[in-house]
PQR file of N, CA, C, O and H, with PARSE charges and radii, in Angstrom:
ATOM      1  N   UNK A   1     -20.372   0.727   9.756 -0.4000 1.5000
ATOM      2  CA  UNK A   1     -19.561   0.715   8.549 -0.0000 2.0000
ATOM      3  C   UNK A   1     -19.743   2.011   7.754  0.5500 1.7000
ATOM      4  O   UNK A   1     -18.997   2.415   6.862 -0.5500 1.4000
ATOM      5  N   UNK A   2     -20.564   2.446   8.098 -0.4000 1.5000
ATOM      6  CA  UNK A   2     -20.826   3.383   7.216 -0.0000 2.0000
ATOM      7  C   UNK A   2     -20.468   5.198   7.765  0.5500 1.7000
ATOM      8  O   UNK A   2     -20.222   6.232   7.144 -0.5500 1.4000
ATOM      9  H   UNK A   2     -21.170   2.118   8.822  0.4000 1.0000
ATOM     10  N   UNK A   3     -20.608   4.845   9.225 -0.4000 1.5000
ATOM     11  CA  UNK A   3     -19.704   5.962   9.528 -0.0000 2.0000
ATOM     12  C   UNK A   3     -18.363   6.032   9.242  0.5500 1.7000
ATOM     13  O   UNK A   3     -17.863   7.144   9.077 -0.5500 1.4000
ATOM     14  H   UNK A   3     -20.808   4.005   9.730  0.4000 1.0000
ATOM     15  N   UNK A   4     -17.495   4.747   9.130 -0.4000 1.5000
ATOM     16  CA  UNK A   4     -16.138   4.730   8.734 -0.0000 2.0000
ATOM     17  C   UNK A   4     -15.888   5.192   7.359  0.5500 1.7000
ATOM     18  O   UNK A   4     -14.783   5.526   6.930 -0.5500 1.4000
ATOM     19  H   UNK A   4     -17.901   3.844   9.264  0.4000 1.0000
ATOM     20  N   UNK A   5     -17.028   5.189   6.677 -0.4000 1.5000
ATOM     21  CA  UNK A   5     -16.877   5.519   5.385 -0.0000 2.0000
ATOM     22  C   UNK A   5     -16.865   7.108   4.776  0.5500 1.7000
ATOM     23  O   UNK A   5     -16.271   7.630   3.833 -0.5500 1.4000
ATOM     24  H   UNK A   5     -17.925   4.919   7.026  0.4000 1.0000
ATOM     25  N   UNK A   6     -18.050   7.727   6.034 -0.4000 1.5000
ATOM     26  CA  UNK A   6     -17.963   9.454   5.800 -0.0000 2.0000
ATOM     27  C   UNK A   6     -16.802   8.995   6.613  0.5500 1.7000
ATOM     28  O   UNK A   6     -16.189   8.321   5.785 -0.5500 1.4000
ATOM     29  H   UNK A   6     -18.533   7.302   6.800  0.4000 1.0000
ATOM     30  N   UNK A   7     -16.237   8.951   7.532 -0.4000 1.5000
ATOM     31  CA  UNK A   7     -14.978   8.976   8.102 -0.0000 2.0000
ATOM     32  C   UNK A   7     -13.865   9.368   7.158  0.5500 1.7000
ATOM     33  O   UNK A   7     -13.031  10.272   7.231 -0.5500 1.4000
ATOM     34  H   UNK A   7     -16.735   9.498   8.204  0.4000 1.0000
ATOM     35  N   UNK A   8     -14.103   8.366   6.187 -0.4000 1.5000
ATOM     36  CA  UNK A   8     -12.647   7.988   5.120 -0.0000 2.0000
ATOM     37  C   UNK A   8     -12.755   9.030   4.289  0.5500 1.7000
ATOM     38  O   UNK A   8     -11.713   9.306   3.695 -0.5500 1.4000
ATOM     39  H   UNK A   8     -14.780   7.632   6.128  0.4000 1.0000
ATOM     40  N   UNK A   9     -13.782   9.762   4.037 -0.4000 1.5000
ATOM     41  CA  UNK A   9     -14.469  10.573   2.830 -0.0000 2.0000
ATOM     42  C   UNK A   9     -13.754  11.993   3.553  0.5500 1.7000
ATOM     43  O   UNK A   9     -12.991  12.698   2.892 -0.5500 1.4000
ATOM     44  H   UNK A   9     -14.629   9.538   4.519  0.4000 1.0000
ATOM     45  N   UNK A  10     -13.959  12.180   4.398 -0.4000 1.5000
ATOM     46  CA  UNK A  10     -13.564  13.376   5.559 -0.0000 2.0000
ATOM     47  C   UNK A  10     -11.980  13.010   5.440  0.5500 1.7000
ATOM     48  O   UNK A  10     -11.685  13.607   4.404 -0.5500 1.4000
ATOM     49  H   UNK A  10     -14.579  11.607   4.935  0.4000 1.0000
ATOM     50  N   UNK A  11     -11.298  12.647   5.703 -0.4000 1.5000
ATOM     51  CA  UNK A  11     -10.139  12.672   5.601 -0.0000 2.0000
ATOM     52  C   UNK A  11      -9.846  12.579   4.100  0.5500 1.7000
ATOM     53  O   UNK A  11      -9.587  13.778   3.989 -0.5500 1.4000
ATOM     54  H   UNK A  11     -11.538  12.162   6.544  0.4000 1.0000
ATOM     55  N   UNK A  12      -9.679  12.101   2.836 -0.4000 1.5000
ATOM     56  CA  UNK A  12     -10.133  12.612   0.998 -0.0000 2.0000
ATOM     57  C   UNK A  12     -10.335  13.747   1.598  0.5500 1.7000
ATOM     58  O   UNK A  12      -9.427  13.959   2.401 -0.5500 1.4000
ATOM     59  H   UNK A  12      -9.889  11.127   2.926  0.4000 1.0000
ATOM     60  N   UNK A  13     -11.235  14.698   1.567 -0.4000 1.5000
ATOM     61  CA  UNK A  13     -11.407  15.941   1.222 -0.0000 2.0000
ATOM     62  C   UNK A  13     -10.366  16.600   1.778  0.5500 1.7000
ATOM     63  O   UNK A  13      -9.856  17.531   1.154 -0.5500 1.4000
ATOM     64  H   UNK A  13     -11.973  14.526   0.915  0.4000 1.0000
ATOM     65  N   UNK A  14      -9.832  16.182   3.175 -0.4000 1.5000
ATOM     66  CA  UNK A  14      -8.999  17.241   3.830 -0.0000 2.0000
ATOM     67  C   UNK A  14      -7.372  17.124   3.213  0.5500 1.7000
ATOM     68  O   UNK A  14      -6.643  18.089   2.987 -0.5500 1.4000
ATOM     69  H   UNK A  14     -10.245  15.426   3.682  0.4000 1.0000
ATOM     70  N   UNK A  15      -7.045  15.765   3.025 -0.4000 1.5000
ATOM     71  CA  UNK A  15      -5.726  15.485   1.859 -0.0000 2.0000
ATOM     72  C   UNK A  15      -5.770  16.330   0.611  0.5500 1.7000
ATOM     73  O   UNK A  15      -4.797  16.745  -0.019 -0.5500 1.4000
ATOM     74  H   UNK A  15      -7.638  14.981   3.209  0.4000 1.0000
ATOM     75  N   UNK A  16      -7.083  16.525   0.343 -0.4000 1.5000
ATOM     76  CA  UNK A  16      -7.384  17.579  -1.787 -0.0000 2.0000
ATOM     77  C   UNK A  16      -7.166  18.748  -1.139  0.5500 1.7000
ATOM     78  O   UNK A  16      -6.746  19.608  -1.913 -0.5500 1.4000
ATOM     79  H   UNK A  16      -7.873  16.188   0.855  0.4000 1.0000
ATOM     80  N   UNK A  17      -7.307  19.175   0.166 -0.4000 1.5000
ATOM     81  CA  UNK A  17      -7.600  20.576   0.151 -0.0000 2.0000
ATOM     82  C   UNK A  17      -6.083  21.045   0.921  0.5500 1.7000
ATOM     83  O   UNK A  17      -5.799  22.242   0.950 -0.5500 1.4000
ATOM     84  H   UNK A  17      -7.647  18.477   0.795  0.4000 1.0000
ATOM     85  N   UNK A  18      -5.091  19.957   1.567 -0.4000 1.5000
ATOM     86  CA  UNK A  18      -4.336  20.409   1.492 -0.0000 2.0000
ATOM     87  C   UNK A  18      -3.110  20.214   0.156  0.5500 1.7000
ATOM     88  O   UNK A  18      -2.327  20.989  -0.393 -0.5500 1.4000
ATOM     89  H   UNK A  18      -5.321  18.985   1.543  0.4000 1.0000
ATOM     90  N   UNK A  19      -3.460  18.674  -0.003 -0.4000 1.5000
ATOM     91  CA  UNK A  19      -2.945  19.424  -1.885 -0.0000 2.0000
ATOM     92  C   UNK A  19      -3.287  20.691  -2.487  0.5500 1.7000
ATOM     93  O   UNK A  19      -2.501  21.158  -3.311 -0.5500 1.4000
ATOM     94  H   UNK A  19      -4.096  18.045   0.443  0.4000 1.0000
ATOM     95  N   UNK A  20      -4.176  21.215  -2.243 -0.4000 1.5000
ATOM     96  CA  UNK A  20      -4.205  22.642  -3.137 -0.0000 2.0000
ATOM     97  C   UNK A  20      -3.833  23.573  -2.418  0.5500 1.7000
ATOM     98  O   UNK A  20      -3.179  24.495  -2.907 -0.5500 1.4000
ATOM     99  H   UNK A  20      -4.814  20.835  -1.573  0.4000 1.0000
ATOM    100  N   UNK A  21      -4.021  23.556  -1.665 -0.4000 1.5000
ATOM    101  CA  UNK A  21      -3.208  25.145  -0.669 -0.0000 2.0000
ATOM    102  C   UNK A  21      -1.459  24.946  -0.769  0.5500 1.7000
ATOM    103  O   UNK A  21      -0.652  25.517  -1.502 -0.5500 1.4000
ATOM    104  H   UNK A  21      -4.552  22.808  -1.268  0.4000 1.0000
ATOM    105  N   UNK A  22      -1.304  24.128   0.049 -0.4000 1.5000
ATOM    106  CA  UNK A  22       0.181  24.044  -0.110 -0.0000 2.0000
ATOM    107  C   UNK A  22       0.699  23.397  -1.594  0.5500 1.7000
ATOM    108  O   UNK A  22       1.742  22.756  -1.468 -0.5500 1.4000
ATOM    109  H   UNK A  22      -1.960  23.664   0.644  0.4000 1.0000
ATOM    110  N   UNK A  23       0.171  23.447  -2.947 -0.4000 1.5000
ATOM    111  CA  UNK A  23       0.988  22.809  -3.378 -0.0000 2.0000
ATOM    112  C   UNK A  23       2.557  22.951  -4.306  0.5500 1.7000
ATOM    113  O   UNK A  23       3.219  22.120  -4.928 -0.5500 1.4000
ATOM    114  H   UNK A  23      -0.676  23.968  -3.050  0.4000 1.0000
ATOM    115  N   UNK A  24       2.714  24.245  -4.069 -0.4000 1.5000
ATOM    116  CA  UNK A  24       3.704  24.469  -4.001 -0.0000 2.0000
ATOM    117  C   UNK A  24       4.731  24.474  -3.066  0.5500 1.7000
ATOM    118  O   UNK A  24       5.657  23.825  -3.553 -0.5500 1.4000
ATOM    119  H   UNK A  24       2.176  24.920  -3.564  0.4000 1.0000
ATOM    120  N   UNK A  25       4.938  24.766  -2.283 -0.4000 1.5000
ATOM    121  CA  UNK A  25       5.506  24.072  -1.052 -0.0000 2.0000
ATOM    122  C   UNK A  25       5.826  22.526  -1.205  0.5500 1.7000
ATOM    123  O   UNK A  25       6.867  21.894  -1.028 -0.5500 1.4000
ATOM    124  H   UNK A  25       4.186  25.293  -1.888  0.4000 1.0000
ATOM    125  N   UNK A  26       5.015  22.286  -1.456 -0.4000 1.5000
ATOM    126  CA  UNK A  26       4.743  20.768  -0.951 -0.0000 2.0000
ATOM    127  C   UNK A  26       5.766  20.159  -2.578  0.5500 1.7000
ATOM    128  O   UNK A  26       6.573  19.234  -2.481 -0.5500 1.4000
ATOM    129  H   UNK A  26       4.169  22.800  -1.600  0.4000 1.0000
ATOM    130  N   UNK A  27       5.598  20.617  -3.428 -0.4000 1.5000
ATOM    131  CA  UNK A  27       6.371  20.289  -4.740 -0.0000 2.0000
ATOM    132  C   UNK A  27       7.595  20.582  -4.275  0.5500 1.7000
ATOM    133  O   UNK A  27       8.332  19.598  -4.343 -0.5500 1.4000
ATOM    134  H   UNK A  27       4.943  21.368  -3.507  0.4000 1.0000
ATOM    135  N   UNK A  28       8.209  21.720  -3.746 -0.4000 1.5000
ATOM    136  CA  UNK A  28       9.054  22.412  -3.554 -0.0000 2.0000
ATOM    137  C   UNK A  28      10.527  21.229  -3.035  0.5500 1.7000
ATOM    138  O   UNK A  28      11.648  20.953  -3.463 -0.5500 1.4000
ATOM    139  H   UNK A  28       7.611  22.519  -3.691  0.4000 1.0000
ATOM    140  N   UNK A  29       9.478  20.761  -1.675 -0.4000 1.5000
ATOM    141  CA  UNK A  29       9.568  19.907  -0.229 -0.0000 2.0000
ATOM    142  C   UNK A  29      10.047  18.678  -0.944  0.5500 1.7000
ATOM    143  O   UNK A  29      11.245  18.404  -1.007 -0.5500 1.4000
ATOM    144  H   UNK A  29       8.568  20.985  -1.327  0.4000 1.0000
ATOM    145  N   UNK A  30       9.100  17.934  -1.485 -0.4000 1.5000
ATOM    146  CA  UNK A  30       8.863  16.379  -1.716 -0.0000 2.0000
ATOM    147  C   UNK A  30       9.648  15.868  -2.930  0.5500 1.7000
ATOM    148  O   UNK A  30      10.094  14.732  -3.087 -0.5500 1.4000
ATOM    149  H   UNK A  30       8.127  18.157  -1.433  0.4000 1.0000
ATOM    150  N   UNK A  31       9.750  17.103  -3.906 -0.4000 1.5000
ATOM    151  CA  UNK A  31       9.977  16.424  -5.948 -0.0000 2.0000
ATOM    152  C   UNK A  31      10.724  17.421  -5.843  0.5500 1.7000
ATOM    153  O   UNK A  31      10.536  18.474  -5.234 -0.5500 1.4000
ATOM    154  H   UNK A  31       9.388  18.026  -3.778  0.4000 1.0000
ATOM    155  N   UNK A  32      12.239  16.814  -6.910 -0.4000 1.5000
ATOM    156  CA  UNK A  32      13.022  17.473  -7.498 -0.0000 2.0000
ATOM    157  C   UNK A  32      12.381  17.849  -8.857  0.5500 1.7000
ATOM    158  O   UNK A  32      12.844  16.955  -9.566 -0.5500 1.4000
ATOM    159  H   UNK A  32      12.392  15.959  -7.405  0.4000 1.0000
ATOM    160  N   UNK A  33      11.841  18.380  -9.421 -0.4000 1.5000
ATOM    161  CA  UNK A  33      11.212  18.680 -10.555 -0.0000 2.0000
ATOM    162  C   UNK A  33      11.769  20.386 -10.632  0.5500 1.7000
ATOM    163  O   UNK A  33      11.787  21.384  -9.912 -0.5500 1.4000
ATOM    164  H   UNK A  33      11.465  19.105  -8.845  0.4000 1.0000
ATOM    165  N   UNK A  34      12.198  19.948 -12.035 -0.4000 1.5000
ATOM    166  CA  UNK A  34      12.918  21.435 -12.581 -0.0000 2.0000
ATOM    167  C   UNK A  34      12.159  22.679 -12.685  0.5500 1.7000
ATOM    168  O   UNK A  34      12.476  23.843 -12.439 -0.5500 1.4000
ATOM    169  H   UNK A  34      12.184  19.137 -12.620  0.4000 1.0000
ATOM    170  N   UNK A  35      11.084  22.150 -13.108 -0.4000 1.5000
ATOM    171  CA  UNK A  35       9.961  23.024 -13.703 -0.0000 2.0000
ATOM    172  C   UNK A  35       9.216  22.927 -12.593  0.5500 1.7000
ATOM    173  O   UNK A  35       8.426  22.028 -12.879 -0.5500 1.4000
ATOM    174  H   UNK A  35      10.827  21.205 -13.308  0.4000 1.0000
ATOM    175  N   UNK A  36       8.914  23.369 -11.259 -0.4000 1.5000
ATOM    176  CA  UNK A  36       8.632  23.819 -10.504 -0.0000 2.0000
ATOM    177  C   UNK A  36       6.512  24.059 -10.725  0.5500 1.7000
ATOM    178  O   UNK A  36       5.691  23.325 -10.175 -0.5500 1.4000
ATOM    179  H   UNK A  36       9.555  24.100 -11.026  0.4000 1.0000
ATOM    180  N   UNK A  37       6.274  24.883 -11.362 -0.4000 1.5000
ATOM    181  CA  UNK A  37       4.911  24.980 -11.729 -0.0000 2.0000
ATOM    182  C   UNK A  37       4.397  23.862 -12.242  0.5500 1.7000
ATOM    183  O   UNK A  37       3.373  23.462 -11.689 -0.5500 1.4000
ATOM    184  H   UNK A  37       6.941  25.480 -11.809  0.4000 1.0000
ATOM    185  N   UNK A  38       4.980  22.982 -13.509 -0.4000 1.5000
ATOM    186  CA  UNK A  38       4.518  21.730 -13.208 -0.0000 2.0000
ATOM    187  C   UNK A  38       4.039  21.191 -12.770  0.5500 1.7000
ATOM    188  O   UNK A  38       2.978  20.747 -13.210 -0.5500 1.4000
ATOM    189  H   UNK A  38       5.812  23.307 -13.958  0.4000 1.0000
ATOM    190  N   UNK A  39       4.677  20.805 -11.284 -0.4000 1.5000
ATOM    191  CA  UNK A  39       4.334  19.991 -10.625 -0.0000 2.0000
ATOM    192  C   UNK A  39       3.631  20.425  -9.472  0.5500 1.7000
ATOM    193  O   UNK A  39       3.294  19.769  -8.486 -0.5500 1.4000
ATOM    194  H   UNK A  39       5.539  21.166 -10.927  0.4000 1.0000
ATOM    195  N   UNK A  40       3.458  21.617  -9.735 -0.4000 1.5000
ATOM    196  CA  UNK A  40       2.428  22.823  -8.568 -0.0000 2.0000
ATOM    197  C   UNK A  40       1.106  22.526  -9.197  0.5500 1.7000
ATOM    198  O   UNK A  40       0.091  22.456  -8.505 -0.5500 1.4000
ATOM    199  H   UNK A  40       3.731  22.149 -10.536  0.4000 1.0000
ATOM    200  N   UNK A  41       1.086  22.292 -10.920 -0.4000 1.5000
ATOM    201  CA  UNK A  41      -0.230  22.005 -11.563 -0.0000 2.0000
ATOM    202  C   UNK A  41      -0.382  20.952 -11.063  0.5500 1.7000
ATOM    203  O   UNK A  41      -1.072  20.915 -10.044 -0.5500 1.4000
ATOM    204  H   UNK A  41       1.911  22.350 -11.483  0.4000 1.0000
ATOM    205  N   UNK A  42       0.172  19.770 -11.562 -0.4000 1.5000
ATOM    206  CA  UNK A  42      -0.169  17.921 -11.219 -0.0000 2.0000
ATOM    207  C   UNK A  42      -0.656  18.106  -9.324  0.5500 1.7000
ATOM    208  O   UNK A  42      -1.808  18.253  -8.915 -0.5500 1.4000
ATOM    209  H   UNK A  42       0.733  19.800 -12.390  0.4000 1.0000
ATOM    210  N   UNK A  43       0.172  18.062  -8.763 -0.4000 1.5000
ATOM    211  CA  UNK A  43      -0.181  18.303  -7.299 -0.0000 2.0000
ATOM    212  C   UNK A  43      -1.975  19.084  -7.149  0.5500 1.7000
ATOM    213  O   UNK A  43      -2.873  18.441  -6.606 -0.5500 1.4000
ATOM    214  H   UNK A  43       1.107  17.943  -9.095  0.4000 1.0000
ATOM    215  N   UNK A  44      -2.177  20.279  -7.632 -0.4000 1.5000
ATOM    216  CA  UNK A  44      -3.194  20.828  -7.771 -0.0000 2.0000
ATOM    217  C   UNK A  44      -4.611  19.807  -8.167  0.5500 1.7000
ATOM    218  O   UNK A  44      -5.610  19.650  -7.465 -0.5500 1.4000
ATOM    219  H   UNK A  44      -1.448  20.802  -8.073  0.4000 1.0000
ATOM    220  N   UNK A  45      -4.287  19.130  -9.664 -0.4000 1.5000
ATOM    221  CA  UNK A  45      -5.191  18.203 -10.262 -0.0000 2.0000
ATOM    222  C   UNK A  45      -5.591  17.232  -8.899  0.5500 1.7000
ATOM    223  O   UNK A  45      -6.662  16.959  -8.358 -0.5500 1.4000
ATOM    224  H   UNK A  45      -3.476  19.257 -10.234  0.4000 1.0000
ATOM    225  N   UNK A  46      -4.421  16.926  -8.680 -0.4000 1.5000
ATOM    226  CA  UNK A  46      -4.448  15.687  -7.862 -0.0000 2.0000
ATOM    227  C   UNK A  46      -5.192  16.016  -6.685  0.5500 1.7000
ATOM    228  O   UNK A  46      -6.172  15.340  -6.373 -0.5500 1.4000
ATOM    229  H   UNK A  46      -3.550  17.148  -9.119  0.4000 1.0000
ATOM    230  N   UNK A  47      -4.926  16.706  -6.205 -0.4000 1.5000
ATOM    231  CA  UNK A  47      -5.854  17.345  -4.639 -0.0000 2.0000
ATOM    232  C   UNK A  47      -7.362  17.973  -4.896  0.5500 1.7000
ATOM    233  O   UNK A  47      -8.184  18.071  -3.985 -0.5500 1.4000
ATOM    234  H   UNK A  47      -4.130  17.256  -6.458  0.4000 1.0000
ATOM    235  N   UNK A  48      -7.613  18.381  -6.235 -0.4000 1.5000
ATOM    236  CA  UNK A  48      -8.954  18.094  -6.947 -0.0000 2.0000
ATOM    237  C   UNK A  48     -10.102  16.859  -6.978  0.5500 1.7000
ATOM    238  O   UNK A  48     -11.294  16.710  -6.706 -0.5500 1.4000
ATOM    239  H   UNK A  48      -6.946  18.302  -6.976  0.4000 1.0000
ATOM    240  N   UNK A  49      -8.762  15.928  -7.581 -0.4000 1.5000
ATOM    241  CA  UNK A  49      -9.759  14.423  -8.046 -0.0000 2.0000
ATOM    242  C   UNK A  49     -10.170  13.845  -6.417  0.5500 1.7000
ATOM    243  O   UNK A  49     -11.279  13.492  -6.017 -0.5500 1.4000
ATOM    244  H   UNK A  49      -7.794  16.048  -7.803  0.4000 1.0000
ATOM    245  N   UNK A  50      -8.718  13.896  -5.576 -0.4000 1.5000
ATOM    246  CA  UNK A  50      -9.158  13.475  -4.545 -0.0000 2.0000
ATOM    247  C   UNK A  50     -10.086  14.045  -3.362  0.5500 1.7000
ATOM    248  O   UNK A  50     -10.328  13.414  -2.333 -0.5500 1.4000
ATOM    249  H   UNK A  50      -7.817  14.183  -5.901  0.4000 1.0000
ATOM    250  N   UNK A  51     -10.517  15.191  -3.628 -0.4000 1.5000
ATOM    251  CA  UNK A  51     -11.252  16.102  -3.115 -0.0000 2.0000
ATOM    252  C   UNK A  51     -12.182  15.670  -3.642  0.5500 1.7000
ATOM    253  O   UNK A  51     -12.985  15.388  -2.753 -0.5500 1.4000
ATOM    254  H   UNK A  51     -10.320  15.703  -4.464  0.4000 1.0000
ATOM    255  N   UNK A  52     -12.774  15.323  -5.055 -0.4000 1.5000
ATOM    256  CA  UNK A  52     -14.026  15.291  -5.622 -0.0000 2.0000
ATOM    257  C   UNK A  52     -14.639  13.562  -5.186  0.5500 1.7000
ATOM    258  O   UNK A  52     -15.802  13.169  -5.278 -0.5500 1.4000
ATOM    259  H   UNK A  52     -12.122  15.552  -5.777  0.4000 1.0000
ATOM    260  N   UNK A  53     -13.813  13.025  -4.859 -0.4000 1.5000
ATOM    261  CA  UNK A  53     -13.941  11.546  -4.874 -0.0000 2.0000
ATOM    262  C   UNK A  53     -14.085  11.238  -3.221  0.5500 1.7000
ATOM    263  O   UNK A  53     -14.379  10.143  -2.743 -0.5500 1.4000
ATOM    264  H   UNK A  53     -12.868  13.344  -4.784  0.4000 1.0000
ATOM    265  N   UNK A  54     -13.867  12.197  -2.634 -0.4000 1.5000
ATOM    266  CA  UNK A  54     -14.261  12.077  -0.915 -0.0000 2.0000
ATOM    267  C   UNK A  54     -15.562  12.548  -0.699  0.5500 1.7000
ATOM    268  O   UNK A  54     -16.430  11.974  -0.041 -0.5500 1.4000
ATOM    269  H   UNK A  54     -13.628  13.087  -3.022  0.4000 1.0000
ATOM    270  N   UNK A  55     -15.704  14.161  -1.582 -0.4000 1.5000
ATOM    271  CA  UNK A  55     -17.568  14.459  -1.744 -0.0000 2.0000
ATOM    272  C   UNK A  55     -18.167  13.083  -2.239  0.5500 1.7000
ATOM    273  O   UNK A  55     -18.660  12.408  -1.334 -0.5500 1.4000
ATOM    274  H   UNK A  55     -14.999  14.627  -2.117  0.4000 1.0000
ATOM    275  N   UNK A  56     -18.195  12.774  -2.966 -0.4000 1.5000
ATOM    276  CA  UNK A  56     -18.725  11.251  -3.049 -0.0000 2.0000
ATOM    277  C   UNK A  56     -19.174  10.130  -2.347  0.5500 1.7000
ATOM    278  O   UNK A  56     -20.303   9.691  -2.126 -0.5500 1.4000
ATOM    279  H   UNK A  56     -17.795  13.322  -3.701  0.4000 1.0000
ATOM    280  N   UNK A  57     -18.094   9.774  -2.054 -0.4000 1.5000
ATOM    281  CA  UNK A  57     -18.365   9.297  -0.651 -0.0000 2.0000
ATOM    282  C   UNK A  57     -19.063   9.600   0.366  0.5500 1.7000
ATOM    283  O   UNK A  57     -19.638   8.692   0.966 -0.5500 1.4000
ATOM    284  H   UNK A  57     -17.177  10.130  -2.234  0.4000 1.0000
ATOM    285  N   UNK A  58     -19.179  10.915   0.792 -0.4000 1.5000
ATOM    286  CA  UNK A  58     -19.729  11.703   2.124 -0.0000 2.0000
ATOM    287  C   UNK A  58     -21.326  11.427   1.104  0.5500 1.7000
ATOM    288  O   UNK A  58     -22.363  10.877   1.475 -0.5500 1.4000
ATOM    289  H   UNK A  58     -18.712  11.653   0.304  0.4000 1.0000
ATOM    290  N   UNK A  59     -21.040  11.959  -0.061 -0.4000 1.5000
ATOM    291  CA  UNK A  59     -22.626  12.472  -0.531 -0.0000 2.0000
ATOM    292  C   UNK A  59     -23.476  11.145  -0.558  0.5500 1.7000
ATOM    293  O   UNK A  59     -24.692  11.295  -0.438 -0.5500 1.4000
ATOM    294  H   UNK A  59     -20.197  12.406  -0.362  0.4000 1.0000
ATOM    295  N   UNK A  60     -22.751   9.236  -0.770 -0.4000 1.5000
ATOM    296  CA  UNK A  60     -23.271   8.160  -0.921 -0.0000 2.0000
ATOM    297  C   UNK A  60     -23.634   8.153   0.355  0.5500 1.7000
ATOM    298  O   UNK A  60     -24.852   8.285   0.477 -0.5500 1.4000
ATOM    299  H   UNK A  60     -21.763   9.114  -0.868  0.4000 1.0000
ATOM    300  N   UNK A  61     -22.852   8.016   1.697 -0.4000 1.5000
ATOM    301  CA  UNK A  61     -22.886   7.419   2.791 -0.0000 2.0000
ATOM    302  C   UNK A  61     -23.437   8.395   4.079  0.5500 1.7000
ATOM    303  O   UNK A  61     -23.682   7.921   5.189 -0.5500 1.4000
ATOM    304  H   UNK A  61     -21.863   7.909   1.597  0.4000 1.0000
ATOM    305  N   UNK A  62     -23.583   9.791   3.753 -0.4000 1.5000
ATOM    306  CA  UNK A  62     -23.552  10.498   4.741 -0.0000 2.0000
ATOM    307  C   UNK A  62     -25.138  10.423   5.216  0.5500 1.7000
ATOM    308  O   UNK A  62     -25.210  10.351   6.443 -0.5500 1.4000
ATOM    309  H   UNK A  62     -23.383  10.176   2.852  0.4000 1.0000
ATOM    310  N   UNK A  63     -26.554  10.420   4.492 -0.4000 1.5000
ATOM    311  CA  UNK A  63     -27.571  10.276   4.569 -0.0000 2.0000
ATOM    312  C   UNK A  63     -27.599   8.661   5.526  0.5500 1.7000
ATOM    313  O   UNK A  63     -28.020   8.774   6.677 -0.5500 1.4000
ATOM    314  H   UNK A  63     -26.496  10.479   3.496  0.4000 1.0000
ATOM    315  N   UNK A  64     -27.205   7.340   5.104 -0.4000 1.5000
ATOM    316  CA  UNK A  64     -27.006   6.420   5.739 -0.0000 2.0000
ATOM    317  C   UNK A  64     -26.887   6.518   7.392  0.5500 1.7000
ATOM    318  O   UNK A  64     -27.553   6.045   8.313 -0.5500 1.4000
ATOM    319  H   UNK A  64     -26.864   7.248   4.169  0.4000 1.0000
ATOM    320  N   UNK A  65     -25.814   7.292   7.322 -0.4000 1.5000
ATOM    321  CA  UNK A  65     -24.764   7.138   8.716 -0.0000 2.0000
ATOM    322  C   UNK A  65     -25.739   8.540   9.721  0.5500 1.7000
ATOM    323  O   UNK A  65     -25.297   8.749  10.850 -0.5500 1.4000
ATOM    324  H   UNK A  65     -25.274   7.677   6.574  0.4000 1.0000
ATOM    325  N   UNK A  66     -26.345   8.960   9.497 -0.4000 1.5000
ATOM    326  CA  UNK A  66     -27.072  10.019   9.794 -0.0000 2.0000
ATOM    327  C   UNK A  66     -28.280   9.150  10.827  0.5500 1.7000
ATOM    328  O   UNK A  66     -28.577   9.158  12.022 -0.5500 1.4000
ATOM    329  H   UNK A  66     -26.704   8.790   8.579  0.4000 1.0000
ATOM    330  N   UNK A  67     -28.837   8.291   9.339 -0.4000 1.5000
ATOM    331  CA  UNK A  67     -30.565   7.374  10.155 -0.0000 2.0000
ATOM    332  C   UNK A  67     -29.858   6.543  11.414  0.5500 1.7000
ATOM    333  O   UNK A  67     -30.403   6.618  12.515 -0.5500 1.4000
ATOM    334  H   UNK A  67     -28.596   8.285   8.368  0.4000 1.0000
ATOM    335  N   UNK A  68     -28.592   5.717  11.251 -0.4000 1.5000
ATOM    336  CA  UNK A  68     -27.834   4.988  11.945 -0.0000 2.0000
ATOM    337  C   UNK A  68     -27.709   5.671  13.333  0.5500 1.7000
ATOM    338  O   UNK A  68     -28.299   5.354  14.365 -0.5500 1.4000
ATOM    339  H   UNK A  68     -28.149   5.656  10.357  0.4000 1.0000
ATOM    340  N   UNK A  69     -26.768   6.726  13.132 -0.4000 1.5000
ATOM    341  CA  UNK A  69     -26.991   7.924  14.560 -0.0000 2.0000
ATOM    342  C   UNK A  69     -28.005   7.878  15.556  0.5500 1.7000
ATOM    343  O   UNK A  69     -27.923   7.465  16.712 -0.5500 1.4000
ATOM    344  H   UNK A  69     -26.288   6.984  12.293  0.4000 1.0000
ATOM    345  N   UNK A  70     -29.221   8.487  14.785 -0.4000 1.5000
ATOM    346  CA  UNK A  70     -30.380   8.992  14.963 -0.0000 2.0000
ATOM    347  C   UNK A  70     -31.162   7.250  15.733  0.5500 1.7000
ATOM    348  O   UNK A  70     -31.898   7.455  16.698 -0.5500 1.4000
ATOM    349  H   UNK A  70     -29.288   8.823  13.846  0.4000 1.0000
ATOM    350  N   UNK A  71     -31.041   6.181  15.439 -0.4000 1.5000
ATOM    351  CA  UNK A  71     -31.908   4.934  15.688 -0.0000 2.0000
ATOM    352  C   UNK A  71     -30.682   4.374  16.990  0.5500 1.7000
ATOM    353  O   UNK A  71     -31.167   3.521  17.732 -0.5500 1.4000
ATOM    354  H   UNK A  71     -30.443   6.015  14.655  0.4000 1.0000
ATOM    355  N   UNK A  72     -29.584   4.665  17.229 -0.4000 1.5000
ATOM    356  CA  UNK A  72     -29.174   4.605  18.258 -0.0000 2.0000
ATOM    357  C   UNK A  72     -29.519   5.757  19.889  0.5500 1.7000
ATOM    358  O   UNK A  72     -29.285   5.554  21.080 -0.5500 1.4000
ATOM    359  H   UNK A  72     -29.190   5.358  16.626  0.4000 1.0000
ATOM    360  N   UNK A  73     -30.001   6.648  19.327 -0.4000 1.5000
ATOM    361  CA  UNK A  73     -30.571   7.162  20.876 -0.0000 2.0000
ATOM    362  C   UNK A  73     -31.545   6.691  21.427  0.5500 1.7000
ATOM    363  O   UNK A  73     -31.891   7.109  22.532 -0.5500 1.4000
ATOM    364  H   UNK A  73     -30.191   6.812  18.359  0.4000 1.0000
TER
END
């Protein structure tokens, strides 16, 4: 269970980090939004929180899933 969890945490970080690279594009692509930078900011925030909230995860569970590994050889 707990590898599924850095699992889930690993995929969070990689969703924040492509919210922030592409997120213009990705505003561009997805939202009619007039104001363009806007929603290049919100997109940005957003690929932040969810970036910060996958370190979390990895940082609760990753020590766990490590001993787990390690007691299976």
């Amino acid at each position: 269970m707990k590898i599924a969890f850095v699992l889930l945490g690993l995929i969070f970080i990689v969703i924040g980090v492509i919210c922030i690279y592409d997120a213009r594009l990705l505003t561009k692509k997805l939202f009619s939004f007039q104001d363009i930078n806007e929603g290049t900011k919100t997109l940005k925030i957003f690929g932040f929180i969810i970036s910060i909230l996958g370190l979390g995860i990895i940082f609760v569970y990753l020590p766990g899933a490590l001993e787990m590994l390690k007691t299976m050889n």
